[in-house]
N, CA, C, O and CB atoms as a CASP TS submission, in Angstrom:
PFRMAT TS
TARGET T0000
AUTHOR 0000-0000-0000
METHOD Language model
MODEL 1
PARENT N/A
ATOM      1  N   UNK     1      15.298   2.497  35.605  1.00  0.00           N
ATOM      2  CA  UNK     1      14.281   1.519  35.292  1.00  0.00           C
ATOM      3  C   UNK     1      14.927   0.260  34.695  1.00  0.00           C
ATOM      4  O   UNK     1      14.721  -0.790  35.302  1.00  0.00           O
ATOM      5  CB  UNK     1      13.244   2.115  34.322  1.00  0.00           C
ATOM      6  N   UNK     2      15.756   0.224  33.474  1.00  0.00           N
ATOM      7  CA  UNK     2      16.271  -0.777  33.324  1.00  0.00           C
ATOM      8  C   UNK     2      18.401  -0.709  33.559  1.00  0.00           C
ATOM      9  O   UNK     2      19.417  -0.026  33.678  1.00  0.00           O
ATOM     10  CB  UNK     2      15.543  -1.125  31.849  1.00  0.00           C
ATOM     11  N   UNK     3      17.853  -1.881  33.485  1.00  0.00           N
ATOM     12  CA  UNK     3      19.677  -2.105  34.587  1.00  0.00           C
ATOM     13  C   UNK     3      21.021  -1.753  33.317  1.00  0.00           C
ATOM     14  O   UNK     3      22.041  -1.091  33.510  1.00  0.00           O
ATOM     15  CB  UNK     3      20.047  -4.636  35.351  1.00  0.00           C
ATOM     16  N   UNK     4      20.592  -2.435  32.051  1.00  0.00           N
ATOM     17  CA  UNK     4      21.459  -2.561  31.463  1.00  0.00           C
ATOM     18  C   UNK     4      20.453  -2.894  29.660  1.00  0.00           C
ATOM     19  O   UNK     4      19.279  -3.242  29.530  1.00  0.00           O
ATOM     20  CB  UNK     4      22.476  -3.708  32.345  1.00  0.00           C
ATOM     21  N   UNK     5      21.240  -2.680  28.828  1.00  0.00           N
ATOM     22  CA  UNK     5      20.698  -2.774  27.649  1.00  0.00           C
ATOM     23  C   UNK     5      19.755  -4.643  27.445  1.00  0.00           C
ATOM     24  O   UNK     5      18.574  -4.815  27.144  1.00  0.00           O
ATOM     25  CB  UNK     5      22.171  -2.400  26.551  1.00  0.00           C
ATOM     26  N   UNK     6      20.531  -5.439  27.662  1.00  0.00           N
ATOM     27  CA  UNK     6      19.387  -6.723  27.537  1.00  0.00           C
ATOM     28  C   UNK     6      18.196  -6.422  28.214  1.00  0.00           C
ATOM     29  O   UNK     6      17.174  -6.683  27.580  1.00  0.00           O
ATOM     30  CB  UNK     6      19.865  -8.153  28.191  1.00  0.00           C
ATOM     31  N   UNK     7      18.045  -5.909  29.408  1.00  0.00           N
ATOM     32  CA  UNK     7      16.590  -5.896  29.888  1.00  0.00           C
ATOM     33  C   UNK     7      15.729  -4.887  29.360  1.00  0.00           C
ATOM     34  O   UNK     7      14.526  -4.984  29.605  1.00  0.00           O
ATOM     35  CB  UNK     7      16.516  -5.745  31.296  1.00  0.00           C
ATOM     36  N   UNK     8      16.241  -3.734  28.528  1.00  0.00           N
ATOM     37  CA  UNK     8      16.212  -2.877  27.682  1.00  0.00           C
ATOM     38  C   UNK     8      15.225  -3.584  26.625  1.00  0.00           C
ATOM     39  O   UNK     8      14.030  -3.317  26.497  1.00  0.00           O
ATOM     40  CB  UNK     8      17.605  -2.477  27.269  1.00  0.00           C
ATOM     41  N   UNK     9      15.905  -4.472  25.944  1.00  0.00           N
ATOM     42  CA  UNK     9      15.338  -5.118  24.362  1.00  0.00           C
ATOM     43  C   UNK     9      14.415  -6.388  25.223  1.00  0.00           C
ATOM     44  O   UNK     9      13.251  -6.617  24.895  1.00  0.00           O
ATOM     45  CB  UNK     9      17.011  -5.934  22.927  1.00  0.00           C
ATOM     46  N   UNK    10      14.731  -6.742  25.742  1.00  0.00           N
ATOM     47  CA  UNK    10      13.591  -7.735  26.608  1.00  0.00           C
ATOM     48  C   UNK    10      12.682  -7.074  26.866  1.00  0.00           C
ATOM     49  O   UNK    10      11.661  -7.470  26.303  1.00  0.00           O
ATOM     50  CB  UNK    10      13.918  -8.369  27.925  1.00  0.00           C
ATOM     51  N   UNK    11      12.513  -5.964  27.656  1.00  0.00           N
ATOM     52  CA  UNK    11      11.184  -5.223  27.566  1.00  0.00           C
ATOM     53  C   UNK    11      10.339  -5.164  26.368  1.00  0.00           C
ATOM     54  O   UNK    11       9.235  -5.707  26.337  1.00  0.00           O
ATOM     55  CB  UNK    11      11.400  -3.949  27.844  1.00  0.00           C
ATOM     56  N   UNK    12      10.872  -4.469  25.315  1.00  0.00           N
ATOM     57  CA  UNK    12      10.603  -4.071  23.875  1.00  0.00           C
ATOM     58  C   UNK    12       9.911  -4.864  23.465  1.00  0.00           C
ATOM     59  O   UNK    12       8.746  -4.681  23.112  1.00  0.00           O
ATOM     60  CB  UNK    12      11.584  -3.931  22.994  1.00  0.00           C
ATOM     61  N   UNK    13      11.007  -6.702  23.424  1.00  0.00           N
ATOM     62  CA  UNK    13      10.281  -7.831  22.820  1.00  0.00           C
ATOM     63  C   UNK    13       9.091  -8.414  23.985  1.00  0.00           C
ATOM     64  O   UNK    13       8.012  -8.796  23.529  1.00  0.00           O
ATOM     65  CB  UNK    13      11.483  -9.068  22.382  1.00  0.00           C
ATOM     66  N   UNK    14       9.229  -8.444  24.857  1.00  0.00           N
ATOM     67  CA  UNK    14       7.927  -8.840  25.650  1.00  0.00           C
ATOM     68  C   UNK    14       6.386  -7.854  25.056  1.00  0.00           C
ATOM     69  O   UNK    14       5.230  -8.227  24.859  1.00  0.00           O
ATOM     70  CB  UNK    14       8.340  -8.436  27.524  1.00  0.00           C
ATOM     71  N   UNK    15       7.191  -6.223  24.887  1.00  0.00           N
ATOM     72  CA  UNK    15       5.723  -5.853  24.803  1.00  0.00           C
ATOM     73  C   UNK    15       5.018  -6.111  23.219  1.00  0.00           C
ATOM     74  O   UNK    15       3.840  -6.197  22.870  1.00  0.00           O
ATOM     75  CB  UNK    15       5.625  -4.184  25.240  1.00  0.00           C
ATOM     76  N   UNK    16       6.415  -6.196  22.387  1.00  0.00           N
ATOM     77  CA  UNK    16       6.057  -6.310  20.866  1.00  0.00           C
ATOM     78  C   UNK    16       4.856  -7.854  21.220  1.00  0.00           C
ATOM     79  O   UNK    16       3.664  -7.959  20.931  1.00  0.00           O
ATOM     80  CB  UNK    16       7.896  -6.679  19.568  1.00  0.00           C
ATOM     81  N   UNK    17       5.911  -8.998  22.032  1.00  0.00           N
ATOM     82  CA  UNK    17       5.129 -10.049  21.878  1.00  0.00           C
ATOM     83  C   UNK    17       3.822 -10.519  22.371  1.00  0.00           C
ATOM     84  O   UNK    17       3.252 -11.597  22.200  1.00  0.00           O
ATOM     85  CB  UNK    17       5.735 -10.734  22.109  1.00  0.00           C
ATOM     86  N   UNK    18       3.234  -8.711  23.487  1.00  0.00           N
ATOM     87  CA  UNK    18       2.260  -9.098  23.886  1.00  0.00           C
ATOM     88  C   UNK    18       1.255  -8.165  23.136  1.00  0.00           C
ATOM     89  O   UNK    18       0.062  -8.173  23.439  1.00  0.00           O
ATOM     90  CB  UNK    18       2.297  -9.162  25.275  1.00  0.00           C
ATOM     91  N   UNK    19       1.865  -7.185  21.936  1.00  0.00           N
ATOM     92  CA  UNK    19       0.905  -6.667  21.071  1.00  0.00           C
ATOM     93  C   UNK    19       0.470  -7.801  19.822  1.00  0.00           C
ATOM     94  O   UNK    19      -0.750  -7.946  19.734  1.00  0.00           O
ATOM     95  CB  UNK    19       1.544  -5.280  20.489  1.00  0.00           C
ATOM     96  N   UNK    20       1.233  -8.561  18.919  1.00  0.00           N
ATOM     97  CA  UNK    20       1.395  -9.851  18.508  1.00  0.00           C
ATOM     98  C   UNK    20       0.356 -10.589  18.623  1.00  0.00           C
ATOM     99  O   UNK    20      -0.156 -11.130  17.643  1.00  0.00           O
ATOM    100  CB  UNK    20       2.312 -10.423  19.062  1.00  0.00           C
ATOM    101  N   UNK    21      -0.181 -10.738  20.048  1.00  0.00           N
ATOM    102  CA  UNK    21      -0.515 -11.459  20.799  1.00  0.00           C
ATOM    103  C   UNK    21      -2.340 -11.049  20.406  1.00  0.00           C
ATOM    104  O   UNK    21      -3.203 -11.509  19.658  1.00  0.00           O
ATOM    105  CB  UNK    21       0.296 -11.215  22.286  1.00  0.00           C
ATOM    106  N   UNK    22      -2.249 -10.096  21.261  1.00  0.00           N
ATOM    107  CA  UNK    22      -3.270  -9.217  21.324  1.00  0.00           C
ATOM    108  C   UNK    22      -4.285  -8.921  19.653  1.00  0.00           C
ATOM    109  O   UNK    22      -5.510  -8.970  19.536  1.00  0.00           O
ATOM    110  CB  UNK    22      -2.434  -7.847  21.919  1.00  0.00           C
ATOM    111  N   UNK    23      -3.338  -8.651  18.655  1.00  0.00           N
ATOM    112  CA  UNK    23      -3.609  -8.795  17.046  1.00  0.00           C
ATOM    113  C   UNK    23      -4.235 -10.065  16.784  1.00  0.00           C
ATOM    114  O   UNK    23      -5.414 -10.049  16.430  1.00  0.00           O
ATOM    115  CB  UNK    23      -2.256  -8.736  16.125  1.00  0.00           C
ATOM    116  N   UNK    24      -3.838 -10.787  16.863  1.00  0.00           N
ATOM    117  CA  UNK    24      -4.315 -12.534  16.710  1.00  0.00           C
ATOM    118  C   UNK    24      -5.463 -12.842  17.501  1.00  0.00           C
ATOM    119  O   UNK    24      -6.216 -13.604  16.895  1.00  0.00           O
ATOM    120  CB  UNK    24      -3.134 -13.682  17.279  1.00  0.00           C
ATOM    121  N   UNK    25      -5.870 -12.517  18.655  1.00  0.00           N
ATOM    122  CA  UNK    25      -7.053 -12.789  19.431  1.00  0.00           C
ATOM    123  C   UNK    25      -7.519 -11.643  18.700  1.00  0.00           C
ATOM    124  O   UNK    25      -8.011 -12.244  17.745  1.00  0.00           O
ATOM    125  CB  UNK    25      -7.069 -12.848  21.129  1.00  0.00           C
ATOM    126  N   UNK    26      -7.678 -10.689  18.510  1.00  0.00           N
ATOM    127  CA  UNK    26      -8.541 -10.037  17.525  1.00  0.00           C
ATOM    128  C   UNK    26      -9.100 -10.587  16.208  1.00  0.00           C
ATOM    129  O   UNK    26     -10.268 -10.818  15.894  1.00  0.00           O
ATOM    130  CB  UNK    26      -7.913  -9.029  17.189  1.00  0.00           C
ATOM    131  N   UNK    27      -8.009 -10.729  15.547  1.00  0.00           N
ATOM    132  CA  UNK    27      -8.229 -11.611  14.125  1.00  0.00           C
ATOM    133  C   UNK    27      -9.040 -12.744  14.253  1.00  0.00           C
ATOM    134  O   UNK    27      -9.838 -13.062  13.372  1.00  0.00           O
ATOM    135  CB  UNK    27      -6.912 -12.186  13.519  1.00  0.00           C
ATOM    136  N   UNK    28      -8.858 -13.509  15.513  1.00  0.00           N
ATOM    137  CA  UNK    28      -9.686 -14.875  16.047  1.00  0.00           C
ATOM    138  C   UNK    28     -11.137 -14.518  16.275  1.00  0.00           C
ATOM    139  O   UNK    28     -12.003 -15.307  15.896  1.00  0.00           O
ATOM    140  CB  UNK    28      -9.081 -15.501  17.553  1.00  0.00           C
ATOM    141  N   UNK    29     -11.390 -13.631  16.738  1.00  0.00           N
ATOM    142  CA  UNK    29     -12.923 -12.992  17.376  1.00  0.00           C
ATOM    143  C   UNK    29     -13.332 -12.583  16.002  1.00  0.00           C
ATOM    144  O   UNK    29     -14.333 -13.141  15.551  1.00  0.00           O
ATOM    145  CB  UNK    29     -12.908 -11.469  18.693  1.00  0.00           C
ATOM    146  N   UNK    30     -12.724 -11.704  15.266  1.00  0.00           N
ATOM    147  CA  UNK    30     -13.865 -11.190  14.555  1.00  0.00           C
ATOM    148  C   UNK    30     -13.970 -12.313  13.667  1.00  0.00           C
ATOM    149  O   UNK    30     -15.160 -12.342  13.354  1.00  0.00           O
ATOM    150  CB  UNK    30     -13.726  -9.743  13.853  1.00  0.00           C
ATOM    151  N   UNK    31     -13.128 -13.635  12.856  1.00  0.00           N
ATOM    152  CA  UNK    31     -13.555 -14.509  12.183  1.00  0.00           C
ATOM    153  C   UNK    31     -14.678 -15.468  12.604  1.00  0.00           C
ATOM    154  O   UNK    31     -15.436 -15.983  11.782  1.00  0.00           O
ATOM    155  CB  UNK    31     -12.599 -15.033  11.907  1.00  0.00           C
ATOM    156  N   UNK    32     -14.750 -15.692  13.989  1.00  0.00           N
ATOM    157  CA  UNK    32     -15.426 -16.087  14.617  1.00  0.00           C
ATOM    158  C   UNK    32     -17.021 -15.877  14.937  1.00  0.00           C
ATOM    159  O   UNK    32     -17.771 -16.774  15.322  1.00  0.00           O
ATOM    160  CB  UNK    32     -14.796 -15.968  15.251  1.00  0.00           C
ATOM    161  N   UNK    33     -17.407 -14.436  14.688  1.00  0.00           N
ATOM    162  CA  UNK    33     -18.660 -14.057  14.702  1.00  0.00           C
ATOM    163  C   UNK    33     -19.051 -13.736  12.872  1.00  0.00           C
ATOM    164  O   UNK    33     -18.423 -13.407  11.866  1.00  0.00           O
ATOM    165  CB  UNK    33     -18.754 -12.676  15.847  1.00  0.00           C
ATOM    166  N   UNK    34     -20.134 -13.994  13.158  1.00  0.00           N
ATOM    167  CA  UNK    34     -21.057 -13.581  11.728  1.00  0.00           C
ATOM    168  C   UNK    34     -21.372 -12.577  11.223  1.00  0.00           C
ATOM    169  O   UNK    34     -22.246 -11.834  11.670  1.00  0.00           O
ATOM    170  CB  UNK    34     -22.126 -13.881  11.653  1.00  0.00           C
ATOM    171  N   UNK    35     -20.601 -12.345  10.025  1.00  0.00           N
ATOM    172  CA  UNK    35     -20.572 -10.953   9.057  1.00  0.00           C
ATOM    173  C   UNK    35     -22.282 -10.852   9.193  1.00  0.00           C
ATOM    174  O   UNK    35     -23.226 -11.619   9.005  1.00  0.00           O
ATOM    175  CB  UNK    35     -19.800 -11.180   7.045  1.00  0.00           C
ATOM    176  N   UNK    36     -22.061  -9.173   9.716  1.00  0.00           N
ATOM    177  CA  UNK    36     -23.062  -8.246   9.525  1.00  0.00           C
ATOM    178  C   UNK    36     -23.732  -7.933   8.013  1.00  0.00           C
ATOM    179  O   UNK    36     -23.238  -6.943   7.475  1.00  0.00           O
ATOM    180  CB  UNK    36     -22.487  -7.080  10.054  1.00  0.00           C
ATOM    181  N   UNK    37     -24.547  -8.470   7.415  1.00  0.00           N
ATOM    182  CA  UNK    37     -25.313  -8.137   6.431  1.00  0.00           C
ATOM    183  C   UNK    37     -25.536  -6.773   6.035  1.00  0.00           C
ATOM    184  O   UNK    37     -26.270  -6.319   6.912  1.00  0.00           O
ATOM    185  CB  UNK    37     -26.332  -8.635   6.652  1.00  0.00           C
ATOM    186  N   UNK    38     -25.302  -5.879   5.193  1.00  0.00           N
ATOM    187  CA  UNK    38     -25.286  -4.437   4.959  1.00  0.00           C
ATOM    188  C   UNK    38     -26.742  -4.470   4.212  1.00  0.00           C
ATOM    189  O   UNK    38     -26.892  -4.897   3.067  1.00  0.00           O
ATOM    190  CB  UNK    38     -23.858  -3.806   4.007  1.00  0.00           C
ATOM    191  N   UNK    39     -27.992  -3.854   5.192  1.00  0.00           N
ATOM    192  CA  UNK    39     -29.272  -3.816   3.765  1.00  0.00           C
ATOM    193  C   UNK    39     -29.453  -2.165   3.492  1.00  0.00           C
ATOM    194  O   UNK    39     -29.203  -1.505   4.501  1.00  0.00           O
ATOM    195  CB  UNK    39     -31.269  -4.635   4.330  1.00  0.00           C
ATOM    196  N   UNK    40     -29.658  -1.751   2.871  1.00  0.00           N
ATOM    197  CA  UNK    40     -30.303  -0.461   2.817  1.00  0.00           C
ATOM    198  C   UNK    40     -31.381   0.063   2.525  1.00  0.00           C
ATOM    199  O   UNK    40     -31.668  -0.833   1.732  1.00  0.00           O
ATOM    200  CB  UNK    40     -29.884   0.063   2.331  1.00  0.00           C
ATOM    201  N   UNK    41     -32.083   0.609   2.477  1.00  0.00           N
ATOM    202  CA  UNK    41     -33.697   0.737   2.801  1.00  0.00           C
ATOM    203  C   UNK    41     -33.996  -0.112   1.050  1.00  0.00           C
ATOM    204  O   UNK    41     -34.936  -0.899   0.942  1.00  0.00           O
ATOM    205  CB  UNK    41     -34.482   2.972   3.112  1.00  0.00           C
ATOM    206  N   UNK    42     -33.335   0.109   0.175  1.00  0.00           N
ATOM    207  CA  UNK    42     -33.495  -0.764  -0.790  1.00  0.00           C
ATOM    208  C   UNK    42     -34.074  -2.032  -0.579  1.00  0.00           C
ATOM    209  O   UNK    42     -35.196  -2.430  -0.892  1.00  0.00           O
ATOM    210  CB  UNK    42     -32.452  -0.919  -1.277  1.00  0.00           C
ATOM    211  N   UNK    43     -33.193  -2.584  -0.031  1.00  0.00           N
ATOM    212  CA  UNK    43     -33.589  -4.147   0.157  1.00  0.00           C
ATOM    213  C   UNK    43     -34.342  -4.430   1.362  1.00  0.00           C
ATOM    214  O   UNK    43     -34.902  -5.524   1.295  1.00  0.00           O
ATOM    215  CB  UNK    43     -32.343  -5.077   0.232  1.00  0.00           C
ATOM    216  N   UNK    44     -34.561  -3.716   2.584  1.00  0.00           N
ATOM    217  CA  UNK    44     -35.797  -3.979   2.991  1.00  0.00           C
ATOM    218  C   UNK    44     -37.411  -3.713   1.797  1.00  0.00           C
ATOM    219  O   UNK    44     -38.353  -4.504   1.761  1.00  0.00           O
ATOM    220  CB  UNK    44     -35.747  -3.029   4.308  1.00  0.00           C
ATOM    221  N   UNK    45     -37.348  -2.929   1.289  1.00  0.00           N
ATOM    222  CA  UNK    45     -38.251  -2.564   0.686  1.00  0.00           C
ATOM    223  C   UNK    45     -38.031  -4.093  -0.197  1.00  0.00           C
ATOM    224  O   UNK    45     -39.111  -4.671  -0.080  1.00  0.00           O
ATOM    225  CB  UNK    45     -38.158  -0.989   0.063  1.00  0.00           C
ATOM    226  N   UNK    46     -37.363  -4.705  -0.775  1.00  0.00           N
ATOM    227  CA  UNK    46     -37.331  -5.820  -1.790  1.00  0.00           C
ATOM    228  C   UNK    46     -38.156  -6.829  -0.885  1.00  0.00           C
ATOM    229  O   UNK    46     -39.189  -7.401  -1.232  1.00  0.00           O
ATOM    230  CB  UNK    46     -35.683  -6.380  -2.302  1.00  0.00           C
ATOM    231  N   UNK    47     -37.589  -6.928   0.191  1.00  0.00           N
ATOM    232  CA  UNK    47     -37.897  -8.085   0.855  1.00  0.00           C
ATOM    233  C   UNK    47     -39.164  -8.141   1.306  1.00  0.00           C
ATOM    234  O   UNK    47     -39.781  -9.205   1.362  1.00  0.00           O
ATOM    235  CB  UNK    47     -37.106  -8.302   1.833  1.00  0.00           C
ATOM    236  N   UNK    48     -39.663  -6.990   1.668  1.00  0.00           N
ATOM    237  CA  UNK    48     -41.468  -6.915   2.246  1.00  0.00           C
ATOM    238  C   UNK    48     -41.928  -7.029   1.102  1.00  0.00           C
ATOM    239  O   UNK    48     -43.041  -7.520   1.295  1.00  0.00           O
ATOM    240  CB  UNK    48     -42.232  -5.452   3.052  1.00  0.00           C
ATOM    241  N   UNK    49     -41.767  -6.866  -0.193  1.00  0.00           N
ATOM    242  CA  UNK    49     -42.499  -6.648  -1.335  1.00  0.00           C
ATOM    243  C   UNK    49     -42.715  -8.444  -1.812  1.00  0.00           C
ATOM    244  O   UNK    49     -43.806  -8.980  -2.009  1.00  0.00           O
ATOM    245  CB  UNK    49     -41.542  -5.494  -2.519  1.00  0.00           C
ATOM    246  N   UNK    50     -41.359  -9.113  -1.913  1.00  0.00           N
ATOM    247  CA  UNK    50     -41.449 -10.668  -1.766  1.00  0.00           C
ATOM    248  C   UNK    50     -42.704 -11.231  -0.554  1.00  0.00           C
ATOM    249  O   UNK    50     -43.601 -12.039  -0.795  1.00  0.00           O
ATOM    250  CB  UNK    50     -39.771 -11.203  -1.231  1.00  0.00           C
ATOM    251  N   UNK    51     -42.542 -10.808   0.249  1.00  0.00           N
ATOM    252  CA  UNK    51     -43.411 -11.254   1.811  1.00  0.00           C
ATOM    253  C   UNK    51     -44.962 -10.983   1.247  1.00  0.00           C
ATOM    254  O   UNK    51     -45.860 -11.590   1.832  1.00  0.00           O
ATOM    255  CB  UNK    51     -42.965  -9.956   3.545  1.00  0.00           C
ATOM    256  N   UNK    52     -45.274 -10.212   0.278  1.00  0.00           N
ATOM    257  CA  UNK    52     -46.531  -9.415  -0.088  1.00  0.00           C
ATOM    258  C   UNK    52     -47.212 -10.382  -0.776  1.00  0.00           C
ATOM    259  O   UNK    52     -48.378 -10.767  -0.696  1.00  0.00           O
ATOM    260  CB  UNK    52     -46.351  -8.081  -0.948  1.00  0.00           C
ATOM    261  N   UNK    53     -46.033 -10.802  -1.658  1.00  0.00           N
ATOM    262  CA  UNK    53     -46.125 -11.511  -3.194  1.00  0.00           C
ATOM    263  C   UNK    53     -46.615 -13.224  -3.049  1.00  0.00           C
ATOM    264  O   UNK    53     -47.293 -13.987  -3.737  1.00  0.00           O
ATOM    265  CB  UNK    53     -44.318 -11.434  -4.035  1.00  0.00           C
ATOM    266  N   UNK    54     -45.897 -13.320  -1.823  1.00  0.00           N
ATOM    267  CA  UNK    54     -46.169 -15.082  -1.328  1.00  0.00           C
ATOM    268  C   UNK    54     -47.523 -15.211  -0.537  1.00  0.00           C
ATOM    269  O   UNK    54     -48.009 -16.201   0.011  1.00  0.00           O
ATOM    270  CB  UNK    54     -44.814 -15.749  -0.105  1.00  0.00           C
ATOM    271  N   UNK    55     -48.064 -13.715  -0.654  1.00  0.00           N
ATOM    272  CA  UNK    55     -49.418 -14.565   0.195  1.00  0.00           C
ATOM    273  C   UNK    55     -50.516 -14.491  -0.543  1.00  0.00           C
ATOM    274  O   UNK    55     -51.561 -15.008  -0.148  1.00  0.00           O
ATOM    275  CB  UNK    55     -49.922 -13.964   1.679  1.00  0.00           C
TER
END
């Protein structure tokens, strides 16, 4: 498969540089979309109770 040791570590670094790669477009996407809000039945319950209160 490979001829000699340089195409050896050239492989290696191509794939390191296309995992690298791959990490960073990850990191890019998820900064990119809008943190998921965590509610738990707690705070729905807060929030209909506000909705109750304003009318």
């Amino acid at each position: 498969m490979f001829g000699n040791d340089a195409d050896l570590l050239l492989a290696i670094h191509r794939s390191y540089a296309a995992e690298l790669r791959a990490d960073a477009a990850r990191d890019r996407l998820a900064r990119s979309l809008p943190r998921r809000r965590h509610r738990g039945w707690l705070g729905r319950r807060h929030h209909a109770a506000r909705t109750a209160d304003g009318r």
